[in-house]
N, C-alpha and C positions, 0 to 999 in steps of 0.2 A: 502406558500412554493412553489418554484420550480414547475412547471408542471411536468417535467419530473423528476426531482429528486422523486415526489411524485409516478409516475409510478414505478421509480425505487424500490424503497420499496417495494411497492406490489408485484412486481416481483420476488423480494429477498425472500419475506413470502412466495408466494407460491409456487417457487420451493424449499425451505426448510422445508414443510411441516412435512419431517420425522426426524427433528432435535429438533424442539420449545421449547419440551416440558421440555425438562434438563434445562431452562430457568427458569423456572417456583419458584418464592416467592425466586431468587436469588440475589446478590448484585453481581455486574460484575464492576472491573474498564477498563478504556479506557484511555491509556495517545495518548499524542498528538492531542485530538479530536477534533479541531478546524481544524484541516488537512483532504484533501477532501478522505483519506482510513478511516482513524479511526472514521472521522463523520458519511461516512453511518453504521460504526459499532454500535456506538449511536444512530441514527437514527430510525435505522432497531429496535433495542430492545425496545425502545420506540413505536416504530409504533406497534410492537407485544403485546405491554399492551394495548393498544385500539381493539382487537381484539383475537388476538389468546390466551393470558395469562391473558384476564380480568377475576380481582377477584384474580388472583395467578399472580399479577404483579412481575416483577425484577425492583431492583433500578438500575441505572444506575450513576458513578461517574466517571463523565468526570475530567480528568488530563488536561488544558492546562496553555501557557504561559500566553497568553493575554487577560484579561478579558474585553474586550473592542472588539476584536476579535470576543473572544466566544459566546458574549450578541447577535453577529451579526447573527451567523451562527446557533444558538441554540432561534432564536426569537420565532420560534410557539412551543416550549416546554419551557420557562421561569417560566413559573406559575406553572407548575406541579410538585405534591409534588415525583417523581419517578425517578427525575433528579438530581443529585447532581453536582455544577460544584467547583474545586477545580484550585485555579491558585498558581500554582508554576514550577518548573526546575527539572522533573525528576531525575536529577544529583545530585539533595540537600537531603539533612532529609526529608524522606515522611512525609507529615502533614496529612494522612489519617487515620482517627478514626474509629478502630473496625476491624473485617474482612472480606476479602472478596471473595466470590466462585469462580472467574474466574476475569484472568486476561489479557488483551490483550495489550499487547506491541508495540503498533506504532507507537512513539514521537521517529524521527528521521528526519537530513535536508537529503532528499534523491536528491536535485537538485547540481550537478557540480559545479554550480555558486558558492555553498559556499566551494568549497572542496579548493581550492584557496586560500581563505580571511577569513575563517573561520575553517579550519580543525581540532581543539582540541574541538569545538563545537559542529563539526560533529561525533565527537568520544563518546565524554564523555556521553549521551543517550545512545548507543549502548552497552557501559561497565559498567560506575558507572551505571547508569541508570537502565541498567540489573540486575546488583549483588542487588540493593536495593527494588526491585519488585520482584527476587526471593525470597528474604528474606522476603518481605512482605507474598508471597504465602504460605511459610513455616510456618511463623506463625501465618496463619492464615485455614492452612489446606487446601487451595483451593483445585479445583474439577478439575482444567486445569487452564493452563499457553500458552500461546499464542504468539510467539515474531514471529514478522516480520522483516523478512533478505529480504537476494535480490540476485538475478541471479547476480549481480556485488562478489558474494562469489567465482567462479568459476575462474574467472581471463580468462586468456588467454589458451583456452582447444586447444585439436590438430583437425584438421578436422573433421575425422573420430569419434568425441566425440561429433559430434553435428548433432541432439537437441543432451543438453545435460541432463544426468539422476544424479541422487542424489550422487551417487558413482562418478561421474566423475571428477576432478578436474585437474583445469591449474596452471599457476602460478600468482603473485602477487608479487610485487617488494614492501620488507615493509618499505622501506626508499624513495620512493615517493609519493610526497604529495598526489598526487591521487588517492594512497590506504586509506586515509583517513577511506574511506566508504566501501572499500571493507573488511578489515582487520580488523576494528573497527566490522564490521556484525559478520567477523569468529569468533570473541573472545566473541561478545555476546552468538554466536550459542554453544561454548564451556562451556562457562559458563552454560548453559541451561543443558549442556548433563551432569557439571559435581554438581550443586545441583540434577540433575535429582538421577546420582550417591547413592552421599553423604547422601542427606537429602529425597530422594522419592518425589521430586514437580515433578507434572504430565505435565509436558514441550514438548512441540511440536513446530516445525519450521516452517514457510511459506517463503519458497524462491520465491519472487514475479516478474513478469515480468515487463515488464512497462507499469504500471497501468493507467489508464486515467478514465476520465467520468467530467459530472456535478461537478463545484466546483474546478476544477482546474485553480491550479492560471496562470495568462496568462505570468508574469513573471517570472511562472520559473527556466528560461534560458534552458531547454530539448527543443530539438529538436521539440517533436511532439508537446510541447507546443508553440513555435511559429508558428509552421502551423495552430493551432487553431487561436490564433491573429492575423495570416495574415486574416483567412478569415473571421473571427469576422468585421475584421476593413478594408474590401474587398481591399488589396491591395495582391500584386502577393508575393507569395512565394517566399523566398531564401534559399537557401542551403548555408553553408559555409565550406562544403568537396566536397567530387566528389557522395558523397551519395551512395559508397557501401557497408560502412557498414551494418549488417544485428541486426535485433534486435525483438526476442519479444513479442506482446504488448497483453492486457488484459483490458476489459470493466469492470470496476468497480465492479457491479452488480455481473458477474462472478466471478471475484473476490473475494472478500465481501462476497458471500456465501460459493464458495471454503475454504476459513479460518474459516470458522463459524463449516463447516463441519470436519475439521482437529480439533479445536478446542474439537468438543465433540465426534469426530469418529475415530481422529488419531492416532495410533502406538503412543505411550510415549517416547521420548526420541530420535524420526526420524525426520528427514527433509523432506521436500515434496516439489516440483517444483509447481509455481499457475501458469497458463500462458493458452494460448488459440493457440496450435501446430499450427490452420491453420490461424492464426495471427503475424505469423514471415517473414516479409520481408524487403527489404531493404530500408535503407532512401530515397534512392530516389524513387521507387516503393511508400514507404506512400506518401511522398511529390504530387508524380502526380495522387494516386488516391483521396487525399482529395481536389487537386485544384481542379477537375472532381465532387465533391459530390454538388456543387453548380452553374450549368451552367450559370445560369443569373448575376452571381456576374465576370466570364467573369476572371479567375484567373489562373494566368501563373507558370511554377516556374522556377526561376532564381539561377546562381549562384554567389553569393558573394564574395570579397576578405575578409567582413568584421572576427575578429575572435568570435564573442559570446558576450556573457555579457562578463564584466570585473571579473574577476575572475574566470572563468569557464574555468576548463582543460579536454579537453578533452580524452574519453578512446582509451587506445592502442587496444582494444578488436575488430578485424575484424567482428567476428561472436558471437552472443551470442541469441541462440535459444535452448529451453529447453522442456525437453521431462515431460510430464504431467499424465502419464501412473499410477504412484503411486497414486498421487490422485482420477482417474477418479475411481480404485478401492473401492474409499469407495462412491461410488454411486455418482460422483458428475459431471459434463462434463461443458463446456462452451457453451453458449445461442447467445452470442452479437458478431457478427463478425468485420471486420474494418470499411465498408462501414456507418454498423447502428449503430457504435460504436461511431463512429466520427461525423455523421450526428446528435446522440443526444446531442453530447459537445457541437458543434457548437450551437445548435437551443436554450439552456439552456442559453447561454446568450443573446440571443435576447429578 
């Protein structure tokens, strides 16, 4: 594994030291775990049966698409009988047999590039996807329900709403393609509140910032993911705005434990903001502090006519910084700033 992915982990156990133990001789699904959020959710619970849960292990039943994929990212737990991997389309008939205590939801395309060329693809996880994991939770009694949204739910807030907090909402244009992902998030996040309702499944939300770390794919098409492959692949940075957009972002790890903690510590039926307050600044601001994180590679940042990948529409949203304050109440704060945020992306693929 990973050098630092492997820190990573250990880092997640031990500042979650006061959560483990609700863990303990559980069965937890994970969809989308082939994807670099939902893997360290995998991960991390695995790496807690070699350690914190031996003897009172959880199984683990990873959801993904691509079994070809998964065999790749899931190589140093293949043999272990504590891993379950299941390949299918969240969107279909669950083929999952028996039930299970905790469910975590986060098989979703959360990159732009698909909201373009793919946007009934980008929906259909978020809604069927939803309704058919609640339903699973229901009967099978789960202990918590887990879905991962996104600060993209907020749309376009008014100045004075930013950061912005749980209560606050902008708007969302639902007949542009590039609500795909925003509006697809809300009707998940609805659906959550209204089995929560109906049937009592124990549903909590993570409104997530823009998450990064180890494992991120370099294509993308986000922004902060090509300044990672620019200096992955030591060529100078481009911008293809004026970079004042403001956005954001969130080190994995922080992450990853924030929803672990919402997970077994969250209000029923609320939403919570994951984000890192003193991790919000503008594109162009990350651009020139991650060319600066590698002196020797000698990296500039330029700007482009180009528009993106093909496919990828860009957001109207000028500002989108999110206030974390509900979270930090259940004991939880952020660890990984930008600087060492970014410096662990980058060194993880070398």
């Amino acid at each position: 594994m990973n050098k630092i992915v492997q820190e990573d982990l250990q880092n997640i156990i031990k500042n979650g030291d006061f959560i483990w133990e609700q863990f303990a001789a559980s069965r937890v699904l994970v969809t989308g775990a082939s994807g670099l959020i939902p893997y360290y959710f995998a991960a991390t619970l695995l790496s807690l049966n070699e350690t914190v849960l031996k003897g009172r292990e959880c199984r683990v039943v990873a959801l993904v698409r691509s079994r070809e994929k998964a065999r790749k990212k899931f190589a140093d737990f293949l043999d272990r009988k504590d891993l379950e991997l299941i390949v299918q389309d969240v969107s279909g008939p669950l083929e999952i047999k028996g039930p299970v205590d905790y469910i975590i939801h986060a098989a979703s395309q959360a990159s732009p590039k698909y909201y373009g060329i793919d946007p009934v693809g980008t929906m259909l996880p978020n809604i069927i996807g939803t309704n058919n994991l609640l339903s699973l939770a229901r009967d099978s009694k789960s202990k918590g329900f887990l879905f991962v949204s996104g600060g993209e739910i907020y749309g376009i807030v008014p100045d004075n709403k930013v950061p912005t907090k749980e209560l606050d909402y902008g708007w969302l244009d639902p007949v542009n393609v590039r609500s795909c992902y925003g509006e697809s998030k809300r009707a998940g996040e609805t659906l959550c509140a209204s089995w929560q309702a109906q049937y009592g499944v124990p549903t909590v939300i993570a409104r997530l910032a823009h998450t990064y770390g180890p494992g991120l794919s370099l294509d993308d098409g986000r922004v902060f993911a090509d300044f990672v492959r620019d200096i992955v692949e030591g060529r100078d940075i481009e911008l293809n705005s004026d970079g004042s957009a403001s956005r954001s972002f969130c080190y994995v790890t922080d992450a990853v434990l924030g929803m672990f903690v919402l997970l077994l510590k969250g209000e029923r039926g609320k939403a919570y903001n994951v984000c890192n307050e003193t991790a919000c600044v503008s594109i162009l601001e990350l651009a020139r502090t991650l060319a600066g994180l590698f002196p020797k590679k000698n990296i500039s940042v330029k700007f482009s006519a180009s528009n993106g990948s093909p496919g990828y529409i860009k957001s109207p949203v000028p500002k989108a910084c999110l206030d974390s304050s509900a979270l930090k109440a259940l004991g939880w704060k952020p660890l990984v700033g930008i600087k060492d945020g970014f410096t662990r992306t980058v060194l993880s693929f070398s």
